[in-house]
C-alpha positions as CSV (number, residue, x, y, z in Angstrom):
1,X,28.2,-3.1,-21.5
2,X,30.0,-2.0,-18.4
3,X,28.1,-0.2,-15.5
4,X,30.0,2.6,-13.6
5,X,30.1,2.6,-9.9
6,X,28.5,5.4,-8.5
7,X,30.5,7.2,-6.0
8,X,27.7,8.5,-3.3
9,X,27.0,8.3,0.5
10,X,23.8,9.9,2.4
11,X,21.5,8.7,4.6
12,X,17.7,7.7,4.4
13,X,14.6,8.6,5.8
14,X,14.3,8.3,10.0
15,X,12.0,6.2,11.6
16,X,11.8,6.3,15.0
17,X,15.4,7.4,14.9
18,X,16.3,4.6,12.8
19,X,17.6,4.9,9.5
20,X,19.6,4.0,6.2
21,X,23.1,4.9,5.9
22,X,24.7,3.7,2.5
23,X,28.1,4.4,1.1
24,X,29.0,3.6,-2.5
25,X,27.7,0.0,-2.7
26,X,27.7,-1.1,1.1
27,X,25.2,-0.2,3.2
28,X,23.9,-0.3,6.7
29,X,20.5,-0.2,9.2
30,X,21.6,2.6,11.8
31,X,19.8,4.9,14.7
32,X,20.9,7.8,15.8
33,X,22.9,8.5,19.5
34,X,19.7,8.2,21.5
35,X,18.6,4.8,19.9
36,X,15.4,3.6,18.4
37,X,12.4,5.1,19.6
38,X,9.8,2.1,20.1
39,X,10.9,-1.1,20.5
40,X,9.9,-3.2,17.1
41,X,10.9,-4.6,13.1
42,X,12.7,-2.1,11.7
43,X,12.7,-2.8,7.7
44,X,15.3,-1.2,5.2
45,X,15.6,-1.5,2.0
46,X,18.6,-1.0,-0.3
47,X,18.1,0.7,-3.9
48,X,20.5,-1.4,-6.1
49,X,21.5,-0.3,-9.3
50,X,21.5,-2.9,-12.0
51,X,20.2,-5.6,-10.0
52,X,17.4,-6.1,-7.5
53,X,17.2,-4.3,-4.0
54,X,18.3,-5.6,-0.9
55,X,16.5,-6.0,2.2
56,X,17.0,-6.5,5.9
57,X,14.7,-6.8,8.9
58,X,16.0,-6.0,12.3
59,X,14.2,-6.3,15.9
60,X,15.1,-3.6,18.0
61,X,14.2,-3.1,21.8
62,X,13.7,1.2,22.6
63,X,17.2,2.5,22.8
64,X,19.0,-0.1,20.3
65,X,21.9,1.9,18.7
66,X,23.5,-1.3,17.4
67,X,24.5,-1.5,13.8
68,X,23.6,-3.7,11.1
69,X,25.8,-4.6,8.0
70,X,23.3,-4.4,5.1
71,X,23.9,-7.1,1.9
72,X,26.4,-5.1,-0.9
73,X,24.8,-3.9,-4.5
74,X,27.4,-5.0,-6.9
75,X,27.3,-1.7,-8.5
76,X,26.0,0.7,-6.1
77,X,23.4,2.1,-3.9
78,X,21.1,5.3,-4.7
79,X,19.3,5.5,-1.5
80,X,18.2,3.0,2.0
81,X,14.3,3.7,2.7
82,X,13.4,2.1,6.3
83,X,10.0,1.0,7.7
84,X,8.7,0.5,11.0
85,X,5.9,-2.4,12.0
């Protein structure tokens, strides 16, 4: 059996003005222009197809807009939820 890749992009929900930002099967941990809202763990999650999800915790101080490379889905991603704690 051979799997297609998916050819998608979009962006998950916003936390804090934090978010998910995937693109075929690589993904990242974003926040928008004005940074995140609280400092804190930002948590996102990767929806793999085919294979488990991927996760990645960040620490963020208020105002963080730095980017972080999320680990690729070997087929592709459907969606990035994020969680805040």
């Amino acid at each position: 059996m051979v799997a297609p890749q998916a050819v998608a992009a979009g962006d998950g929900n916003k936390v804090h003005n934090c978010f998910g930002r995937w693109y075929n099967t690589d993904w990242d941990q974003k926040c928008g222009s004005s940074g995140a809202g609280f400092a804190g763990t930002y948590e996102s999650t990767a929806n793999c197809t085919l294979e488990p999800d991927n996760t990645m915790t960040q620490w963020r101080a208020k105002g963080s807009t730095a980017t972080y490379d999320g680990h690729d889905c070997d087929w592709s991603v459907s969606g990035v939820s994020t969680l805040y704690y």
